[in-house]
PASENU-137999 format. One record per residue (C-alpha): residue in one letter; x, y, z. Coordinates in steps of 0.1 Angstrom, whole numbers, plus 5000, padded with zeros to 4 digits. Each point is the difference from the previous one (the first is absolute). Example, Ala and Ser with C-alpha at 12.3 -4.5 7.8 and 13.67 -1.06 7.14 Angstrom:
A512349555078S501450344993
REM end
This chain:
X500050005000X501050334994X500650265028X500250375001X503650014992X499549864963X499950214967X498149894969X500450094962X496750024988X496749915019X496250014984X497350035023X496549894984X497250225016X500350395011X497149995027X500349995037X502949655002X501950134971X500550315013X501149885032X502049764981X501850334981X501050185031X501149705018X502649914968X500750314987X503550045019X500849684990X499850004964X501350154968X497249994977X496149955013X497149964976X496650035014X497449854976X496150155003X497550094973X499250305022X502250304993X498750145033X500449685023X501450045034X503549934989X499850254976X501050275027X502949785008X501349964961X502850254985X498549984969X496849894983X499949764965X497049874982X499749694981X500450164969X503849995005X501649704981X501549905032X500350215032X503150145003X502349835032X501650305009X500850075043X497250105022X496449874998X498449994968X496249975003X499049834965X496250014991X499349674990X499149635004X502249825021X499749674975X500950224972X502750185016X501749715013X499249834966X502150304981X502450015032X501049644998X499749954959X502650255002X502149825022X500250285028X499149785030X499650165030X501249895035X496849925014X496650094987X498250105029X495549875000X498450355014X496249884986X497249765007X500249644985X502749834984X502650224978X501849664989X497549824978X498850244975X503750014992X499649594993X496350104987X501650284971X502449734989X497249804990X498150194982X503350134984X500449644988X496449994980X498249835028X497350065031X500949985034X496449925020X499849955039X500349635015X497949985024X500449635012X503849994994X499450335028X497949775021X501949744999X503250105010X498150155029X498449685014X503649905001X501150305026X499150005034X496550245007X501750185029X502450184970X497050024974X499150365002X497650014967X499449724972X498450204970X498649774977X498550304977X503650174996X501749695009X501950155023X502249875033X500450215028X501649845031X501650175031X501349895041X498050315006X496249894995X498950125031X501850295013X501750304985X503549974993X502550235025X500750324971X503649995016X500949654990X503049884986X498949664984X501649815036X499849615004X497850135029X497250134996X499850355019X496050005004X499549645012X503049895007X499949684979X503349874982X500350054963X502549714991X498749984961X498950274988X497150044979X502450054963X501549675011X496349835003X498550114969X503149934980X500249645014X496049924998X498550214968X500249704975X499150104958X501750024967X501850285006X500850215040X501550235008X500350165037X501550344998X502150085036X498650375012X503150075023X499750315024X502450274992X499150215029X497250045022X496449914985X501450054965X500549654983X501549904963X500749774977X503149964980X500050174965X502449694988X497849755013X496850114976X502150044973X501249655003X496949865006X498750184974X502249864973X499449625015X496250074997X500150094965X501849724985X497449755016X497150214992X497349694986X496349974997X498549845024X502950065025X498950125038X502450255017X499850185032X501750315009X500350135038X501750255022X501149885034X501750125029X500849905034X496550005015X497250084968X499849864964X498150074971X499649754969X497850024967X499349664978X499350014960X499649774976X501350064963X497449964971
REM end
């Protein structure tokens, strides 16, 4: 894990509301270049950015500071990746799953349909213990799971092997059970690590490489799940390709 002493090249952070912005004043000092990502030109982060691009721009310029780029975060880190400019860590600042319509774009990008699997989603969730299941969405296919189902997580934690609230151990953590127990054609777990306090990310190598595995097994009728996990809280989406 990173501490406060460590510098970064380039981090992206996907989402300029109330967590990205936290996320933008937490590693400012600790980075060269910081891209905010937000279709709003006049999100919350916007009052933190140096400067202001829209998605007009063939590619938004890297240059030192914050950047705020009005856009899509799938199409920016389509353009930001295609181009080989991979970022330390790509920083989730929105709702859902960021990952998966990365996974989702490649398939459509290879003439097919990506469509929701509902009973691979199901599933895989009869396989995990209910005390982790947070919410099984058949209509989104959809996999939340989380330690914290009943209580509100302590905003000061550090991801320890023990939890702070309740006091319970944390041996494996909850990357660690999805990755071992989500079973389909194609997984992939992403790690979020935590940088610094509340603000977690995910490696910018790691989705590009992932990225290039997907495609070259891109098939119809192949299932593939996509997920975000940390410590303590995961996220996962199921398709199917038709």
């Amino acid at each position: 894990m990173k501490t406060a002493a460590a510098s970064f090249e380039r981090i992206v952070v996907i989402g300029g509301g109330r967590y990205g912005t936290k996320a933008v004043k937490r590693l400012r000092p600790l980075t060269k270049s910081l891209m905010v990502v937000d279709l709003d030109p006049n999100c919350q982060a916007a009052r933190e950015a140096d400067r202001i691009s829209g998605a007009g721009d063939p590619l938004v310029k890297l240059e030192d500071g914050v950047t705020l780029a009005v856009e899509g975060g799938t199409s920016f880190l389509q353009k930001l990746l295609g181009r080989k400019l991979i970022p330390d860590y790509v920083i989730p600042s929105v709702p859902g799953n960021i990952m998966a319509p990365l996974f989702v774009s490649l398939v459509t990008e290879a003439g097919y349909h990506a469509v929701e699997d509902s009973a691979s989603m199901e599933e895989n969730a009869s396989r995990l213990s209910p005390d982790i299941v947070f919410n099984a969405d058949a209509r989104h296919a959809v996999l939340v799971t989380s330690f914290a189902k009943n209580f509100i997580c302590d905003p000061g934690c550090m991801e320890q092997r023990v939890c702070p609230v309740t006091g319970e151990p944390r041996e494996t953590s909850m990357f660690e059970i999805l990755s071992s127990s989500i079973r389909d054609g194609y997984v992939k777990i992403f790690l979020s690590s935590l940088l610094d306090l509340e603000v977690g990310g995910i490696k910018g190598g790691d989705i590009r490489s992932a990225l290039a595995e997907f495609e070259q097994k891109i098939a119809p009728g192949m299932s593939f799940a996509v997920g975000t996990a940390c410590r303590c809280h995961g996220i996962t989406d199921f398709d199917i390709i038709k």
